[in-house]
PyMOL CGO cylinders between C-alpha atoms (Angstrom):
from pymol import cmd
from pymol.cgo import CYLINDER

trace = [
    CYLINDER, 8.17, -11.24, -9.83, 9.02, -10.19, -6.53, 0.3, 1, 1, 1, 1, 1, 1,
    CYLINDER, 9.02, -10.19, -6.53, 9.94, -13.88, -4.50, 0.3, 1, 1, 1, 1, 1, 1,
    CYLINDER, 9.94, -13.88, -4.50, 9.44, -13.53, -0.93, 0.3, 1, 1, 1, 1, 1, 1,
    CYLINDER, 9.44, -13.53, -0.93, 11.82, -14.43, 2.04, 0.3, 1, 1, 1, 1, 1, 1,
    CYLINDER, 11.82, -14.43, 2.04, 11.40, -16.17, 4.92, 0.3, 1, 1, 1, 1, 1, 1,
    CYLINDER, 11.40, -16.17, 4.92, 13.36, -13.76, 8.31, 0.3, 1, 1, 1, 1, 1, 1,
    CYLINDER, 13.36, -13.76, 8.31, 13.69, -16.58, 10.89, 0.3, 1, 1, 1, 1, 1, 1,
    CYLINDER, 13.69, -16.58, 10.89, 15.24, -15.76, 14.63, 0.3, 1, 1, 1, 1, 1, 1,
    CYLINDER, 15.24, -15.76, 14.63, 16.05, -17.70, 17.02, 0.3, 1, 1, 1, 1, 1, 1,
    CYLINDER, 16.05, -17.70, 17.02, 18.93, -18.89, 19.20, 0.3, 1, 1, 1, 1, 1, 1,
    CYLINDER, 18.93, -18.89, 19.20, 18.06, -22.55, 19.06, 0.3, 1, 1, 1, 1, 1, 1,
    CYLINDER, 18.06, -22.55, 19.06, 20.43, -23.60, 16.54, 0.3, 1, 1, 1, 1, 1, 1,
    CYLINDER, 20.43, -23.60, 16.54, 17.93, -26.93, 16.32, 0.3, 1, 1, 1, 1, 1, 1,
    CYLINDER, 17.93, -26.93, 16.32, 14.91, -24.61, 15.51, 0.3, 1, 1, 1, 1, 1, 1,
    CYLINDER, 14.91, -24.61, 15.51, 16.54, -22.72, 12.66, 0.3, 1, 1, 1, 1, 1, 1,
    CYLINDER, 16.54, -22.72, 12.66, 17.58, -25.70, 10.94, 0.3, 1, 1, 1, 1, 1, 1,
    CYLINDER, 17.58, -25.70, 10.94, 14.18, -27.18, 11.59, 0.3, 1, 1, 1, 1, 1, 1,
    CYLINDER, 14.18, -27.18, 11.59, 12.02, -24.39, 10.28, 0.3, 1, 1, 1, 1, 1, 1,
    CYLINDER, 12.02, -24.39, 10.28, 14.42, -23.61, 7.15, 0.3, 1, 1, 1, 1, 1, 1,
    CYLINDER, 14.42, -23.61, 7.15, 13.83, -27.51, 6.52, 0.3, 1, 1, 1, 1, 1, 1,
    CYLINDER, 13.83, -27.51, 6.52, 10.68, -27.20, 6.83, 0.3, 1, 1, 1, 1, 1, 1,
    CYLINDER, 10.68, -27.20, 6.83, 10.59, -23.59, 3.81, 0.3, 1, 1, 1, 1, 1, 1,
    CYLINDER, 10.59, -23.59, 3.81, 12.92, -24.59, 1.90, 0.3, 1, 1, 1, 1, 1, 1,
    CYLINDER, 12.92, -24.59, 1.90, 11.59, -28.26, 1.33, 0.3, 1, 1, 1, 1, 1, 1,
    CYLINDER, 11.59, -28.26, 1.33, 8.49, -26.11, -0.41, 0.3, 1, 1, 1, 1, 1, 1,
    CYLINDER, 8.49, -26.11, -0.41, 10.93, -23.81, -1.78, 0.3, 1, 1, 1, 1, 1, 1,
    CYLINDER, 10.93, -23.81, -1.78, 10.85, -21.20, -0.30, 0.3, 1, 1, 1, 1, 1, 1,
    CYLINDER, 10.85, -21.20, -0.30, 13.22, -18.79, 0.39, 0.3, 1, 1, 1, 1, 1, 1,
    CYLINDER, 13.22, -18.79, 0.39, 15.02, -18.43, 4.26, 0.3, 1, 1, 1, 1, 1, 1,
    CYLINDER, 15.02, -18.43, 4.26, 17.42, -16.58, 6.21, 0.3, 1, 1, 1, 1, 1, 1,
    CYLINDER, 17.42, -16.58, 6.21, 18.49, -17.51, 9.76, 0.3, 1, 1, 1, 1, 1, 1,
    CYLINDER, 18.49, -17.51, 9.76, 20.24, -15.25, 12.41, 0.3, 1, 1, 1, 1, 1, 1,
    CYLINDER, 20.24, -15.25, 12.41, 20.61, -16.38, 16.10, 0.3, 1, 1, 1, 1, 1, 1,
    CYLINDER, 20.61, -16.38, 16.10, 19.81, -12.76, 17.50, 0.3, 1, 1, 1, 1, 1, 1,
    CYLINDER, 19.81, -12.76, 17.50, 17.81, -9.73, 16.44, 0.3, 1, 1, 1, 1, 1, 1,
    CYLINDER, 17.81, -9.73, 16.44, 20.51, -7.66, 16.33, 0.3, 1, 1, 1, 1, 1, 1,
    CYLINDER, 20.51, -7.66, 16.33, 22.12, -10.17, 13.36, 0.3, 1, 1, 1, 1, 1, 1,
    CYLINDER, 22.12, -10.17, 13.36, 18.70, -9.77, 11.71, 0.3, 1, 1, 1, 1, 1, 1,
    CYLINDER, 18.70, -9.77, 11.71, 18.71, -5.75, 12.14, 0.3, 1, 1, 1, 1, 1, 1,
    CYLINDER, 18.71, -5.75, 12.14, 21.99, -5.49, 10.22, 0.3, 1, 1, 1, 1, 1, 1,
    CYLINDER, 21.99, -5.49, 10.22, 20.75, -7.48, 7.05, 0.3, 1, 1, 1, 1, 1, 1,
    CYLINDER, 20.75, -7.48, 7.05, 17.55, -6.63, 7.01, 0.3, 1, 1, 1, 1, 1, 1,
    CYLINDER, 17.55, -6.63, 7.01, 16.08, -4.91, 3.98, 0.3, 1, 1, 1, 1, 1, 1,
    CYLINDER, 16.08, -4.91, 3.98, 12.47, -3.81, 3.62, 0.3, 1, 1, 1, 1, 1, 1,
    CYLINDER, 12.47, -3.81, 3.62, 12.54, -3.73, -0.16, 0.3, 1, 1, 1, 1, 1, 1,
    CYLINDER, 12.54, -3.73, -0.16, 11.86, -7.36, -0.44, 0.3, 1, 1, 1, 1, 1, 1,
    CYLINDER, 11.86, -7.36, -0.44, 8.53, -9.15, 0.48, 0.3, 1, 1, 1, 1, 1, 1,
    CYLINDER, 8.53, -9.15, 0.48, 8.54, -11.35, 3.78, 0.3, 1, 1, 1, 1, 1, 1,
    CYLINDER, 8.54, -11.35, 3.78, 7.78, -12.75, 6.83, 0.3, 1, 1, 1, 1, 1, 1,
    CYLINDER, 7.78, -12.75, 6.83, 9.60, -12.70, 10.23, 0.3, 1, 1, 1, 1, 1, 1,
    CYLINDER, 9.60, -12.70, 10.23, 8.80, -16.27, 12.55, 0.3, 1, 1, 1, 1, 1, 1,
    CYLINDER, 8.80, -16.27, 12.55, 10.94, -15.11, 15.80, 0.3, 1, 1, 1, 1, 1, 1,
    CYLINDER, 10.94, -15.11, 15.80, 11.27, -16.10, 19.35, 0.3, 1, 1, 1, 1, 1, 1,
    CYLINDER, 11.27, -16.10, 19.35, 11.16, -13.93, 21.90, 0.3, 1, 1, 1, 1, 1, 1,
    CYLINDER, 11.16, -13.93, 21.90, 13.39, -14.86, 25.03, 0.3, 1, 1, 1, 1, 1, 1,
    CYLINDER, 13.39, -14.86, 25.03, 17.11, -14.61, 23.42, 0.3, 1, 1, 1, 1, 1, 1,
    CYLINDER, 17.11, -14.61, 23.42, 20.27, -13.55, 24.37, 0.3, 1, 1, 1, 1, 1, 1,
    CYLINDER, 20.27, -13.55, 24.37, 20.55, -9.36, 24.08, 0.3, 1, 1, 1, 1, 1, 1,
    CYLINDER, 20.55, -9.36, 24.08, 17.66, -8.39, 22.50, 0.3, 1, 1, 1, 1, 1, 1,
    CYLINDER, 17.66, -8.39, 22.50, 14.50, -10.02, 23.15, 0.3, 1, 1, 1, 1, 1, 1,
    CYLINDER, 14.50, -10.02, 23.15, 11.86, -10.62, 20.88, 0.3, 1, 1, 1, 1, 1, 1,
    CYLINDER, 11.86, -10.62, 20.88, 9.66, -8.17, 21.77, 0.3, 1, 1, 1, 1, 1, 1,
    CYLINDER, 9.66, -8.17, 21.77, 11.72, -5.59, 21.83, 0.3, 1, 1, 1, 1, 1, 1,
    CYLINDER, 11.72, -5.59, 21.83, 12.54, -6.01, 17.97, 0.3, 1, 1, 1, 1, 1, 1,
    CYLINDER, 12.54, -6.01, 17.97, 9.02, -6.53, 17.22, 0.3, 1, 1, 1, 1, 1, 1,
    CYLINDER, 9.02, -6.53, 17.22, 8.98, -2.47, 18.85, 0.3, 1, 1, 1, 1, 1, 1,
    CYLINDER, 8.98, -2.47, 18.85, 11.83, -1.39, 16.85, 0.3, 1, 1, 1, 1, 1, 1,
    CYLINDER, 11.83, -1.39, 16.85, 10.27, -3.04, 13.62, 0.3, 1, 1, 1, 1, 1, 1,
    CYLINDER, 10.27, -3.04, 13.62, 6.98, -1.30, 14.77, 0.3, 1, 1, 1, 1, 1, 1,
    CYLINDER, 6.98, -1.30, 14.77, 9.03, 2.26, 15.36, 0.3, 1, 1, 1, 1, 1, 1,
    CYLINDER, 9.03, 2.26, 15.36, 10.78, 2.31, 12.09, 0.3, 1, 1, 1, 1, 1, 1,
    CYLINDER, 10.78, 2.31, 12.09, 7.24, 1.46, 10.32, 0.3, 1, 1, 1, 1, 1, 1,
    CYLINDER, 7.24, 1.46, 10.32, 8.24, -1.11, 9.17, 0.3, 1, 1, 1, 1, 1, 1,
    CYLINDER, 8.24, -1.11, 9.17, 4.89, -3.44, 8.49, 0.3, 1, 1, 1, 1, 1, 1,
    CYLINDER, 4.89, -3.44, 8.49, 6.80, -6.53, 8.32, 0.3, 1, 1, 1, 1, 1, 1,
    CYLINDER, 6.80, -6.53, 8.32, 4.08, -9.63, 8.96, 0.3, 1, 1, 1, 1, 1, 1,
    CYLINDER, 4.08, -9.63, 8.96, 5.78, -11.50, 12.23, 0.3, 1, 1, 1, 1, 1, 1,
    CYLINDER, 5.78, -11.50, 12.23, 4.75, -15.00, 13.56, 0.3, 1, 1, 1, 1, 1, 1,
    CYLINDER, 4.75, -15.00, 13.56, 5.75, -15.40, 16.88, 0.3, 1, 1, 1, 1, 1, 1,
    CYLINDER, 5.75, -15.40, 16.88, 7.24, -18.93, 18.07, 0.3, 1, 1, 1, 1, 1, 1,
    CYLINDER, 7.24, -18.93, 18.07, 7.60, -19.55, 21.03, 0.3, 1, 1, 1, 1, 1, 1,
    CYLINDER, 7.60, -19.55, 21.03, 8.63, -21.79, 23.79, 0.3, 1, 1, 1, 1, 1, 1,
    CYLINDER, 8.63, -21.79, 23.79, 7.75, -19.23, 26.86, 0.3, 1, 1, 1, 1, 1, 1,
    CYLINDER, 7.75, -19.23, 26.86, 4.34, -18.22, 25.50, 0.3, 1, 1, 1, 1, 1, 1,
    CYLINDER, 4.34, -18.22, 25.50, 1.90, -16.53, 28.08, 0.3, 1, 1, 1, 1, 1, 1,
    CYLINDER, 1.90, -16.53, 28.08, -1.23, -14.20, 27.90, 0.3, 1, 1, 1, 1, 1, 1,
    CYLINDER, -1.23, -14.20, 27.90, 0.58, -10.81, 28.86, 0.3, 1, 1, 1, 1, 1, 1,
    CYLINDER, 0.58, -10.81, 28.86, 3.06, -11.63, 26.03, 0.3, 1, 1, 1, 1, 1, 1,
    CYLINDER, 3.06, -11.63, 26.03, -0.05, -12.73, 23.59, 0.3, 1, 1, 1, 1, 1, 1,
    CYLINDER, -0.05, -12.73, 23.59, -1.70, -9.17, 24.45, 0.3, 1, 1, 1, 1, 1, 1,
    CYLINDER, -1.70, -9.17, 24.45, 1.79, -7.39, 23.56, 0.3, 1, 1, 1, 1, 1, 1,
    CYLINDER, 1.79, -7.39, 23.56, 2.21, -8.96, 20.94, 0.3, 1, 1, 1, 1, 1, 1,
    CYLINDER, 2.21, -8.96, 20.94, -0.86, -8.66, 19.29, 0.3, 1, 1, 1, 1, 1, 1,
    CYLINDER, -0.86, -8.66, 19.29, -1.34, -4.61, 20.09, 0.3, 1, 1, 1, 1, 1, 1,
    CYLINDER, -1.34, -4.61, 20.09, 2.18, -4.63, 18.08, 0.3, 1, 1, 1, 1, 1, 1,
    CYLINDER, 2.18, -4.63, 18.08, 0.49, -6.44, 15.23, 0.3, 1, 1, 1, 1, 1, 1,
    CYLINDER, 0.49, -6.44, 15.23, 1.67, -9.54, 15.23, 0.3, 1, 1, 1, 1, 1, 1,
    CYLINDER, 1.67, -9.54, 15.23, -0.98, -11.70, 13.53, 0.3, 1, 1, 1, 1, 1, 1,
    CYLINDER, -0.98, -11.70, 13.53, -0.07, -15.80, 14.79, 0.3, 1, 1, 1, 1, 1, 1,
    CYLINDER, -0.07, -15.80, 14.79, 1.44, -16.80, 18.16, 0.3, 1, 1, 1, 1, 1, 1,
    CYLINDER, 1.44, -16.80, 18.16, 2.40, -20.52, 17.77, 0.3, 1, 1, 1, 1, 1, 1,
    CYLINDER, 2.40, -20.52, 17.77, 4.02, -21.88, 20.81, 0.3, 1, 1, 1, 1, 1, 1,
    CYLINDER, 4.02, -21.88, 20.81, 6.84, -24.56, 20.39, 0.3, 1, 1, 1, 1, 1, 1,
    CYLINDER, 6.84, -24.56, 20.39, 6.91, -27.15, 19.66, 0.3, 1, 1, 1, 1, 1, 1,
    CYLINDER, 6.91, -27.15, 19.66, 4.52, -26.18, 16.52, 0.3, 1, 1, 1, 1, 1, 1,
    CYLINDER, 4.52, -26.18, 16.52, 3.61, -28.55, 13.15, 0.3, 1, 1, 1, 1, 1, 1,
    CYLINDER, 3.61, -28.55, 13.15, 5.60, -27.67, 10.38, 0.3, 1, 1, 1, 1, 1, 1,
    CYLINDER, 5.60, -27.67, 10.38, 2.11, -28.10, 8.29, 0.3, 1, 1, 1, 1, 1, 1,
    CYLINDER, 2.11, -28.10, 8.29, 0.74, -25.53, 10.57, 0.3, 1, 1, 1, 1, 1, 1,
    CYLINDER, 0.74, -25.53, 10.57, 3.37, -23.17, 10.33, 0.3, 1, 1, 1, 1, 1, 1,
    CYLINDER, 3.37, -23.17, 10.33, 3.52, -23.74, 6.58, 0.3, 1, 1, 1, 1, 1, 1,
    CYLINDER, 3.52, -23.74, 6.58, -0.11, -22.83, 6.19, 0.3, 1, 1, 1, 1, 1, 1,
    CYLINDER, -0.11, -22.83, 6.19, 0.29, -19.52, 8.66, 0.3, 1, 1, 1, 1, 1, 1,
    CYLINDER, 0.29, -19.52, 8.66, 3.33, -18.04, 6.76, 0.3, 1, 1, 1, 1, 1, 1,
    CYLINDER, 3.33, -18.04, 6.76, 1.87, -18.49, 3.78, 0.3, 1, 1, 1, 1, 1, 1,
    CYLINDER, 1.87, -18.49, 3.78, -1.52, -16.77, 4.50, 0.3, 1, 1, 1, 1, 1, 1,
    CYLINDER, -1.52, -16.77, 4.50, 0.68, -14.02, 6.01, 0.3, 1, 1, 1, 1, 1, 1,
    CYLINDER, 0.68, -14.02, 6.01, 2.77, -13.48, 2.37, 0.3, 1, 1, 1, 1, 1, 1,
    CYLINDER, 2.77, -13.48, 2.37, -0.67, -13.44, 0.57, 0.3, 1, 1, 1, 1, 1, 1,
    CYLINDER, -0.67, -13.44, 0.57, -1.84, -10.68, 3.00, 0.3, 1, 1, 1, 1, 1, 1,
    CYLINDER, -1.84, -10.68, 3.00, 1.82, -9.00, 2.94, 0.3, 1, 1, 1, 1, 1, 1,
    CYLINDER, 1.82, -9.00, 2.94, 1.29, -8.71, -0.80, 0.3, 1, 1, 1, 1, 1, 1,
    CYLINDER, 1.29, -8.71, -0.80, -2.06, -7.55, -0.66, 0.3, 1, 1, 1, 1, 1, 1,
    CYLINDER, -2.06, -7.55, -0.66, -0.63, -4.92, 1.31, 0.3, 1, 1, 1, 1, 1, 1,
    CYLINDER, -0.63, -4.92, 1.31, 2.35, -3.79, -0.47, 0.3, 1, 1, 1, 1, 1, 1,
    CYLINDER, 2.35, -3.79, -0.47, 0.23, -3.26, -3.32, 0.3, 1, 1, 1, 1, 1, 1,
    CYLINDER, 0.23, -3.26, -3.32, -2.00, -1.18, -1.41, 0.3, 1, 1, 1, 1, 1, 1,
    CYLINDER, -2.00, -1.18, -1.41, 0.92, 0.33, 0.25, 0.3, 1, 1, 1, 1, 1, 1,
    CYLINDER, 0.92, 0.33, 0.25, 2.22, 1.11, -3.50, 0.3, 1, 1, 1, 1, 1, 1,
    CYLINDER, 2.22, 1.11, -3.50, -0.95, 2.63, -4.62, 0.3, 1, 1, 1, 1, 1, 1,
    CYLINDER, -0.95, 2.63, -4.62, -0.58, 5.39, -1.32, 0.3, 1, 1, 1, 1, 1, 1,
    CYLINDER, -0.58, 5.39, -1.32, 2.50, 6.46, -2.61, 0.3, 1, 1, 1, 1, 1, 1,
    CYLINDER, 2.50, 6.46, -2.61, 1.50, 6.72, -6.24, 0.3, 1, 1, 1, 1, 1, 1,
    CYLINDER, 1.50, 6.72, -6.24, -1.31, 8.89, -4.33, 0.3, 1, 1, 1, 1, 1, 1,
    CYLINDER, -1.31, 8.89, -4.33, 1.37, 11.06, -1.91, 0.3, 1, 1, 1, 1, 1, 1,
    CYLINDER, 1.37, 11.06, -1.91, 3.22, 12.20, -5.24, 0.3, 1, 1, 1, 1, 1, 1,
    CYLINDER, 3.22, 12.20, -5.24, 0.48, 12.67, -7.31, 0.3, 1, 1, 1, 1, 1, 1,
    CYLINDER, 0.48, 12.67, -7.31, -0.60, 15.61, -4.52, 0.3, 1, 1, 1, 1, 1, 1,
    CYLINDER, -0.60, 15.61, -4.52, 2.57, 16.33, -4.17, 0.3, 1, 1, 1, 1, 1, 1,
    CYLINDER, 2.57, 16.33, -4.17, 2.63, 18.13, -7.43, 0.3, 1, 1, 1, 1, 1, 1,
    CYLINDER, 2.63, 18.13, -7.43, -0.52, 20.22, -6.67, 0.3, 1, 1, 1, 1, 1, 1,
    CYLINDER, -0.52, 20.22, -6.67, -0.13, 24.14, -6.46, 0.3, 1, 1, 1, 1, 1, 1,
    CYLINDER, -0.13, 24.14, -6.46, -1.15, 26.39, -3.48, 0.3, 1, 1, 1, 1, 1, 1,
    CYLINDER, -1.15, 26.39, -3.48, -4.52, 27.22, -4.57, 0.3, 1, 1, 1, 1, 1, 1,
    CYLINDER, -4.52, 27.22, -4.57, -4.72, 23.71, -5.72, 0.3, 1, 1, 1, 1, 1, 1,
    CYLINDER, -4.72, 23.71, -5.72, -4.99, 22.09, -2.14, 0.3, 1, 1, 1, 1, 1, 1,
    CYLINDER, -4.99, 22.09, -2.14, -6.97, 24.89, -0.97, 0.3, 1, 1, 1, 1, 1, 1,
    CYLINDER, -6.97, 24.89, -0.97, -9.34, 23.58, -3.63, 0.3, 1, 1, 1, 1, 1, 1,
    CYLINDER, -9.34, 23.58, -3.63, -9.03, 20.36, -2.67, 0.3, 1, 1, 1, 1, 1, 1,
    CYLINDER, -9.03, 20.36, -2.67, -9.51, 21.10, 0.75, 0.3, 1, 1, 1, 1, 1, 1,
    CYLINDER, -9.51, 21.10, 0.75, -12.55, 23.17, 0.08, 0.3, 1, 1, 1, 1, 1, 1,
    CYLINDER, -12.55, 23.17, 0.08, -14.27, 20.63, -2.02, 0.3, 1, 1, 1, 1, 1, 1,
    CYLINDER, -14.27, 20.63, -2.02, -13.52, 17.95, 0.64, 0.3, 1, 1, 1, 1, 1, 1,
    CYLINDER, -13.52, 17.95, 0.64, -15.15, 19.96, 3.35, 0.3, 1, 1, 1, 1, 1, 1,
    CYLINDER, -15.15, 19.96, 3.35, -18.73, 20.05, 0.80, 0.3, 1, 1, 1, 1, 1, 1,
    CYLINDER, -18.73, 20.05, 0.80, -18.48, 23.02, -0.74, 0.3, 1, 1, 1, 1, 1, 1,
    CYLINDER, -18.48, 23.02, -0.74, -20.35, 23.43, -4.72, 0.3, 1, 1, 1, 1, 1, 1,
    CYLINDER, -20.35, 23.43, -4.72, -17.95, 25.23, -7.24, 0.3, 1, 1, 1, 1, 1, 1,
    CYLINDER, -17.95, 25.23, -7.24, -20.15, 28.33, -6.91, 0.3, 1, 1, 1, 1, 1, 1,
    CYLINDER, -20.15, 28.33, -6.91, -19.49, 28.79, -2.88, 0.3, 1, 1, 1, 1, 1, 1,
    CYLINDER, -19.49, 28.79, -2.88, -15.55, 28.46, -3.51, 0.3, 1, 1, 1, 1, 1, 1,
    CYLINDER, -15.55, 28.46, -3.51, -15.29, 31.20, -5.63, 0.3, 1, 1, 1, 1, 1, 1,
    CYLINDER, -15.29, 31.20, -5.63, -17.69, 33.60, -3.66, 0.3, 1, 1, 1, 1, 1, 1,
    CYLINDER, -17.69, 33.60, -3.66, -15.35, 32.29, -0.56, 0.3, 1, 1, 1, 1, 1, 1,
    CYLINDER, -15.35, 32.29, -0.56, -11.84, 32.81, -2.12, 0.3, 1, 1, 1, 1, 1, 1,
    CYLINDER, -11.84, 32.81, -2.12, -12.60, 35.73, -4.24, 0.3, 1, 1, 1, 1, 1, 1,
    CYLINDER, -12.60, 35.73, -4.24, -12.42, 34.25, -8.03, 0.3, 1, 1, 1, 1, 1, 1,
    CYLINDER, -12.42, 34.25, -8.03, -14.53, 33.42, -10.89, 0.3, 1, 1, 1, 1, 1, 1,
    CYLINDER, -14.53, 33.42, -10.89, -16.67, 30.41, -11.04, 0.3, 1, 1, 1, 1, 1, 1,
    CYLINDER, -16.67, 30.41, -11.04, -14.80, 29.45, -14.59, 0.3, 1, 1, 1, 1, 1, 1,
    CYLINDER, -14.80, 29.45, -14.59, -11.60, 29.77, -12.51, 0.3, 1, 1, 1, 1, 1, 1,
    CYLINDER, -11.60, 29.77, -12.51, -12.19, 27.57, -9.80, 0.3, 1, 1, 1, 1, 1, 1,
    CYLINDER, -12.19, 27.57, -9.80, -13.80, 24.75, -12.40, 0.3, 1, 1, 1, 1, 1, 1,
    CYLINDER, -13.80, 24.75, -12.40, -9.97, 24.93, -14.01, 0.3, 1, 1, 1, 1, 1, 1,
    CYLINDER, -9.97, 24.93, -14.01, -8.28, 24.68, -10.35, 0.3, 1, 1, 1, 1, 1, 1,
    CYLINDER, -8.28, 24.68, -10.35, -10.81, 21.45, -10.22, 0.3, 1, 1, 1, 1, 1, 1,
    CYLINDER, -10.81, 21.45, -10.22, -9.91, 19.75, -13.67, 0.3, 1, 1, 1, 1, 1, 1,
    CYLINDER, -9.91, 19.75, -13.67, -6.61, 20.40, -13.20, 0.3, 1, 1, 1, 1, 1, 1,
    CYLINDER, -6.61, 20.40, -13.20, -6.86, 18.88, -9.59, 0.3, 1, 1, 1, 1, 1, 1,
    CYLINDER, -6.86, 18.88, -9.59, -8.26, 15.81, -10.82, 0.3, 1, 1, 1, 1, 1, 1,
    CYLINDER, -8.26, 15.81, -10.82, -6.24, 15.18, -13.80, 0.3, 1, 1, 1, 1, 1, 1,
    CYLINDER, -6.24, 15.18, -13.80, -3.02, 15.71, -11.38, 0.3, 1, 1, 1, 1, 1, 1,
    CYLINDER, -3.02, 15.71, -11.38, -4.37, 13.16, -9.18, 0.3, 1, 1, 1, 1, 1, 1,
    CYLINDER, -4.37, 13.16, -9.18, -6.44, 10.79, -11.80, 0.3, 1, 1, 1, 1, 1, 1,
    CYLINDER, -6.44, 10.79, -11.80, -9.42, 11.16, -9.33, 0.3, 1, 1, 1, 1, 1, 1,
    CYLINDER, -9.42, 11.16, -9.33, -12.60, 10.25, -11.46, 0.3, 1, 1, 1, 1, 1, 1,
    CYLINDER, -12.60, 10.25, -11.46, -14.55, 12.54, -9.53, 0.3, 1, 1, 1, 1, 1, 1,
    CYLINDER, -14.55, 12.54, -9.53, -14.85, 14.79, -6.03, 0.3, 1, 1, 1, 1, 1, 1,
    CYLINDER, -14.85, 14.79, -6.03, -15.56, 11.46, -3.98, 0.3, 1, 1, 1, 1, 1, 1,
    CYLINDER, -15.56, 11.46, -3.98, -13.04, 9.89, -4.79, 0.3, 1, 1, 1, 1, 1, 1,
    CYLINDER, -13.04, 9.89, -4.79, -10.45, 12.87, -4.89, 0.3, 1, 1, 1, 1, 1, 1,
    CYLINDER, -10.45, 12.87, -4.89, -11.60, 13.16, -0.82, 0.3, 1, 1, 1, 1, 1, 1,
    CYLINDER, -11.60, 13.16, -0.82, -10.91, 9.12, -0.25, 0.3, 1, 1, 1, 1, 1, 1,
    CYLINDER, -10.91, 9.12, -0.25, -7.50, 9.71, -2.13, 0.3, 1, 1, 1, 1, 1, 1,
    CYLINDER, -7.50, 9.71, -2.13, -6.72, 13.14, 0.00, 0.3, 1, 1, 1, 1, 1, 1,
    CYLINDER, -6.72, 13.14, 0.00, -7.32, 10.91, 3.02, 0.3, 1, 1, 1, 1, 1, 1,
    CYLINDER, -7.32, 10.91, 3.02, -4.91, 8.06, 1.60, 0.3, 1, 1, 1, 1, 1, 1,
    CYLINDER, -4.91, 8.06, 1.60, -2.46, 10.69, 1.24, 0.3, 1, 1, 1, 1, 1, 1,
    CYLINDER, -2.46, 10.69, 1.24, -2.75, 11.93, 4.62, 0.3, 1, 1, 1, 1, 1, 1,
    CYLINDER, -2.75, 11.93, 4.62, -1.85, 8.40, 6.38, 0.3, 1, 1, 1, 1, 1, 1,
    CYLINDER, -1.85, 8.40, 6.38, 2.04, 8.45, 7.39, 0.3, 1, 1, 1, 1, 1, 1,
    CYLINDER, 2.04, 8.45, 7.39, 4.09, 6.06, 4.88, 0.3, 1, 1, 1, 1, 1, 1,
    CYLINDER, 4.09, 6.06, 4.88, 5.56, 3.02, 5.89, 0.3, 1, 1, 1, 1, 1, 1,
    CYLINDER, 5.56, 3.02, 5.89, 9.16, 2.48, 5.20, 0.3, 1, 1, 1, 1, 1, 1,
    CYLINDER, 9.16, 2.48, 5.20, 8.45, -0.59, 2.23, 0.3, 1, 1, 1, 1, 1, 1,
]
cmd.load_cgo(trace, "trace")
């Protein structure tokens, strides 16, 4: 069982002890660091989580490790607390994908509820995220003439128009396409095209 971790960031000394209260009287798991750049160096993606940071700290601000999260696609789930909340920063924020803005001082109930809705979702997620990459390297081991099959079918083509197309025998081509779904467990051509789009999507670094 994978046991998620509360990321918390903030330079009020007073907040951190607050919020990790607040977890770890539920039992949850927390780590506190006063800047982003204490957070960068410990982070791990490997583990489920959920960041709550501030944004206006010393060095770098919060927004600006919400970006680097963001650039190193890393889908980590962030709730944003903070005490200098405004509607440019809101918009920001959210284009970033930062699902809850909660301005300070917030209800630990409230906060409770949030982060845990966000580790349901972040779960959800990972799974799906898990099932891509089971997808990537399933396609991964597919010949040449195997994604040109692949690509063929996904563009409409019957059996019959392939091999008039690439220059082979109809029995042929039905091999390239039993082999292509075996490889790739697809139960049929429908869903081999909604996997070859799965596979397509860039990976996230979790």
């Amino acid at each position: 069982m994978i046991v998620p971790i509360i990321y918390i960031v903030d330079d009020d000394l007073t907040i951190l002890e607050s919020v990790q209260k607040s977890f770890r009287s539920v039992g949850m798991l927390t780590r506190a660091f006063h800047s982003a750049e204490e957070f960068i160096l410990d982070y791990s993606s490997e583990q489920a989580a959920c960041l709550i940071l501030d944004l206006q700290m010393p060095g770098m601000k919060g927004m600006k490790l919400i970006e680097w999260l963001r650039a190193q696609r890393i889908p980590l789930p962030v709730v944003v607390l903070s005490g200098h909340g405004n509607i440019p920063a809101v918009v920001q924020s959210m284009k970033l994908g930062v699902v809850e803005f909660l301005e300070k001082p917030v209800d630990d109930r409230l906060l409770l509820r949030k982060v845990s809705e966000l580790l349901q979702l972040e779960a959800e997620q990972r799974d799906e995220r898990a099932k891509a990459r089971e997808i990537r390297d399933s396609f991964a081991t597919l010949t040449a003439r195997e994604v040109e099959i692949v690509e063929l079918l996904a563009s409409g083509l019957s059996s019959k128009q392939i091999a008039a197309l690439v220059g082979i025998t109809l029995k042929t081509v039905e091999n390239h396409r039993s082999n292509v779904l075996s490889k790739t467990r697809a139960t049929n051509v429908a869903s081999l095209v909604r996997m070859k789009m799965i596979a397509a999507r860039p990976p996230t670094n979790t």
